[in-house]
C-alpha positions as CSV (number, residue, x, y, z in Angstrom):
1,X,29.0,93.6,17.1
2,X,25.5,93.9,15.2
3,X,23.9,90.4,14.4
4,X,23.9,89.0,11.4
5,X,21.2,89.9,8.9
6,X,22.4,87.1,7.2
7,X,21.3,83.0,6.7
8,X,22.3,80.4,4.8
9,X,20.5,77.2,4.6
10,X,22.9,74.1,3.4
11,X,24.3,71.2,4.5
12,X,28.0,70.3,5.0
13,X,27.9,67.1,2.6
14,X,26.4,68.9,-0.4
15,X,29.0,70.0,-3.1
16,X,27.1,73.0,-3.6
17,X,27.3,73.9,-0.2
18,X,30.9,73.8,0.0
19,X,31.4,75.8,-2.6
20,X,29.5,78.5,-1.3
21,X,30.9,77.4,2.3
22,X,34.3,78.2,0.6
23,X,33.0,81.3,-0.6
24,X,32.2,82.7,3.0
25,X,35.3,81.9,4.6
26,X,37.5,83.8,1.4
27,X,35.4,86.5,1.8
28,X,35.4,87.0,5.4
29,X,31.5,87.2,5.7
30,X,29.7,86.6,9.3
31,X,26.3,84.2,8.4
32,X,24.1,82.4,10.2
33,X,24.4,78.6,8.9
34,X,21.7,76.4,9.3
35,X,21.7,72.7,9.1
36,X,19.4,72.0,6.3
37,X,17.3,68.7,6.8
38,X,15.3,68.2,3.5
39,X,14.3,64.4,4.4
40,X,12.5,66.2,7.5
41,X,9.0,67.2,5.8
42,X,8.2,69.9,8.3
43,X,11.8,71.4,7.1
44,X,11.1,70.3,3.6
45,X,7.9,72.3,3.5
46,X,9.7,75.6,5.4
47,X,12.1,75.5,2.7
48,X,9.8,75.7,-0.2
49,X,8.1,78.0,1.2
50,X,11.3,80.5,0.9
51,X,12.5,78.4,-2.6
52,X,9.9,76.5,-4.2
53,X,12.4,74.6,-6.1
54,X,13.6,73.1,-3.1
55,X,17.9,73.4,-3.8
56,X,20.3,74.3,-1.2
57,X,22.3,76.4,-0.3
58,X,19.9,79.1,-0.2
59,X,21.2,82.8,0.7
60,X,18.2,85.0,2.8
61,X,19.4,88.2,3.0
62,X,17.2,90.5,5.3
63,X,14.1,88.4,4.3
64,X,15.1,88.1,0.7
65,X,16.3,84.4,-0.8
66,X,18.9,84.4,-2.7
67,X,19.4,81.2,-4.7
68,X,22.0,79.6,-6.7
69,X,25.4,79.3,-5.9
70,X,27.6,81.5,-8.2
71,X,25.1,84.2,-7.5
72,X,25.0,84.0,-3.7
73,X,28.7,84.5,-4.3
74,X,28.7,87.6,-6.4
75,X,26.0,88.9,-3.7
76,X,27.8,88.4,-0.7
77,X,30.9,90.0,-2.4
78,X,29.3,92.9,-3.8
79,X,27.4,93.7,-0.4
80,X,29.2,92.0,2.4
81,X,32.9,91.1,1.9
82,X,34.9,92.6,5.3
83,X,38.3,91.2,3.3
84,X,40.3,93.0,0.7
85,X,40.3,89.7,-1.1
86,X,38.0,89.1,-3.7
87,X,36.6,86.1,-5.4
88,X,35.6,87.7,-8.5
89,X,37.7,90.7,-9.8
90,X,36.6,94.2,-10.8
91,X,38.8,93.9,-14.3
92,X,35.7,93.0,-16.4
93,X,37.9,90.8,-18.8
94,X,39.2,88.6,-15.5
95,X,35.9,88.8,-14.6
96,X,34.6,86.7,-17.2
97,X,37.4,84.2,-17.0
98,X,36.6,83.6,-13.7
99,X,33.0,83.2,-14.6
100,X,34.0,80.9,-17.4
101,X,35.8,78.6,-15.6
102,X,33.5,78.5,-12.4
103,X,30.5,77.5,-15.7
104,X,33.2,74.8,-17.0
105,X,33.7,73.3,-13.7
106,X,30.0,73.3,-12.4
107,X,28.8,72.1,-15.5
108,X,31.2,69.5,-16.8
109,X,32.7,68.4,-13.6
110,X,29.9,69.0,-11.1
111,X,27.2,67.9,-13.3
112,X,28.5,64.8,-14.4
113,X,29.9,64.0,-10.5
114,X,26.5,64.5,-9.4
115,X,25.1,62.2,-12.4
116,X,27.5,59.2,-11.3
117,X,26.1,59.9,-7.6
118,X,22.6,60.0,-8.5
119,X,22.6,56.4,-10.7
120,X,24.1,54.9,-6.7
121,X,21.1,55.9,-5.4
122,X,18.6,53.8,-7.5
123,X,18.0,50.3,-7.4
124,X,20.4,48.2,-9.1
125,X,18.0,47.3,-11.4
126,X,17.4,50.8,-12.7
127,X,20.7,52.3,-13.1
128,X,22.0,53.0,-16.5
129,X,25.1,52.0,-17.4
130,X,24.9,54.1,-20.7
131,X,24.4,58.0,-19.1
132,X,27.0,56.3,-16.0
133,X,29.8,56.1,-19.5
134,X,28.6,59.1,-20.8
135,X,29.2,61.1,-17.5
136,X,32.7,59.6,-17.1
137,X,33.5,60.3,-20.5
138,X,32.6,63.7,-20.0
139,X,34.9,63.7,-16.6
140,X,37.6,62.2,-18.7
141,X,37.5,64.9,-21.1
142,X,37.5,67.8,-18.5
143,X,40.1,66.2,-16.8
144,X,42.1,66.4,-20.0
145,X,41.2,70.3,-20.5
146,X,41.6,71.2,-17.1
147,X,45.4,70.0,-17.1
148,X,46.0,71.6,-20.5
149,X,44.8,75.1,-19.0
150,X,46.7,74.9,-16.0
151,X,50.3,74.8,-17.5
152,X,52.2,77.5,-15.6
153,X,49.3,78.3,-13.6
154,X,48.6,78.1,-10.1
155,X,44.8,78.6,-9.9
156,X,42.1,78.3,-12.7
157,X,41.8,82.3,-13.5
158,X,44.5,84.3,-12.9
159,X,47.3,84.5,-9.9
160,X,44.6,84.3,-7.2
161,X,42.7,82.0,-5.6
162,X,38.9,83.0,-7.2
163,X,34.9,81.8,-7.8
164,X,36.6,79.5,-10.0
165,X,38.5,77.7,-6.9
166,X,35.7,77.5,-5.2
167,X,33.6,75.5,-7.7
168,X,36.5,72.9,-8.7
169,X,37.4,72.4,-4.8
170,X,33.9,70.7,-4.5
171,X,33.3,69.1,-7.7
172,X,36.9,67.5,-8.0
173,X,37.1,66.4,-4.6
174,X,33.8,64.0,-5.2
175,X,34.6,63.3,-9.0
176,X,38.2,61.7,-8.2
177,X,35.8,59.0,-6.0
178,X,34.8,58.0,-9.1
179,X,37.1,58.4,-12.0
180,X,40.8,59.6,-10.5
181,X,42.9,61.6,-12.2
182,X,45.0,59.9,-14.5
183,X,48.6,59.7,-14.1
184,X,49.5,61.5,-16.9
185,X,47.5,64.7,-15.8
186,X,50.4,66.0,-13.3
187,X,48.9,69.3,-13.8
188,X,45.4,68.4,-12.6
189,X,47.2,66.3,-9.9
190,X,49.5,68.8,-8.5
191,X,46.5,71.6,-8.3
192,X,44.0,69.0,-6.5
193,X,46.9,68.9,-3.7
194,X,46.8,72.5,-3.8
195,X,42.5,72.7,-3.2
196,X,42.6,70.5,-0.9
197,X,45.6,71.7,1.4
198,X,44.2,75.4,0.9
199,X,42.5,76.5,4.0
200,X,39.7,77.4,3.3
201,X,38.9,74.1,1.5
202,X,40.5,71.8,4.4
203,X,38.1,73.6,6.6
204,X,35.2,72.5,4.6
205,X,36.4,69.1,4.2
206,X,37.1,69.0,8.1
207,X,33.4,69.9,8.5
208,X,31.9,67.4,6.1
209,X,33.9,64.4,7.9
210,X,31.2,63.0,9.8
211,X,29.0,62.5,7.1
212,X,31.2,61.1,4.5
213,X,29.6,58.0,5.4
214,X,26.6,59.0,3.6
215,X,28.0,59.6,0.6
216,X,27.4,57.2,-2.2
217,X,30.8,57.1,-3.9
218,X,32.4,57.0,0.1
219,X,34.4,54.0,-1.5
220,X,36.8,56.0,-3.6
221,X,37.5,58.5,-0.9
222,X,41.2,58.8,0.1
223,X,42.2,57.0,3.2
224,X,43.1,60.7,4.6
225,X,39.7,61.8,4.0
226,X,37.6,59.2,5.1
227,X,38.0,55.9,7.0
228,X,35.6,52.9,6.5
229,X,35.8,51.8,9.8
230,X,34.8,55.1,11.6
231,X,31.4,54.6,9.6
């Protein structure tokens, strides 16, 4: 079997990373994975060097880098998918559904999540209670939409599991740590069970395990996800 032409530089904690991580397993697609160390200056500086904005995950296809994550996913399906399945479809109306919904949920779940995460990791003394409200009022109000849209639906766009999927696995699985779905969101509810039970999404959530202890927000993680005292 050839090698791989291809990398990808993440890490196993990073929301962003699992939903690209997702991505790759859907798709069937052989890449080298690298451990991505950006507190490690010598790696820090590599990695600007092929990204000078610094995020991860960060595609390099035969020398070229390939950033942000719904595009790494497009590429690696338009070039590389070995599966018939297919993350985004070739119907170009379905195709912008699924590139609505994978917008909605990186931008008004992810965001915010990643908001509520960031305000942990300042002193006490700077965090801001006022953006912390305004983020979970955000999450409150995609929660609500969310469960609206997925009346008699099993996944976000469409019959199949898509791009879509693979954004809200991430992002909902860290938001719930900080503002759980409400009871009266059965919809929302019922398809978290389904992301996280899916396969491809366990396996990420398997990988990420050992550094859940990391994680700011590590104190609303389910019991089945994470135990204190393994930390």
């Amino acid at each position: 079997m050839p090698m791989t032409t291809l990398t990808l530089h993440y890490h196993p904690l990073s929301s962003h990373c699992q939903k690209v991580l997702i991505a790759i397993d859907m798709l069937g697609v052989d890449v080298d994975k690298r451990l991505l160390n950006l507190a490690d200056p010598a790696e820090r500086d590599a990695h600007l060097a092929l990204w000078p904005l610094g995020k991860m995950p960060l595609l390099v296809d035969q020398g070229r880098a390939i950033p942000e994550t719904s595009i790494i996913i497009e590429h690696l399906q338009r070039h590389h998918s070995q599966r018939d399945a297919k993350l985004i479809p070739d119907d170009a109306d379905a195709a912008i559904d699924v590139r609505l919904w994978d917008r909605l949920l990186d931008q008004y779940v992810m965001t915010p999540m990643q908001a509520l995460t960031a305000d942990l990791l300042k002193p006490e003394a700077e965090r801001d209670p006022r953006s912390v409200a305004r983020a979970r009022e955000t999450l409150s109000t995609s929660y609500a939409i969310i469960d609206r849209h997925l009346q008699r639906r099993t996944w976000l766009a469409g019959d199949s599991f898509s791009m879509a999927d693979c954004t809200a696995a991430p992002a909902l699985f860290y938001a719930v740590t900080y503002l759980p779905v409400p009871p009266e969101h059965a919809q929302l509810s019922a398809y978290f069970e389904r992301l996280v039970t899916h396969p491809a999404v366990a396996a990420v959530i398997e990988n990420a395990r050992p550094y859940f202890r990391f994680y700011p927000g590590r104190a609303g993680l389910s019991r089945r996800f994470f135990d204190p005292a393994d930390s």
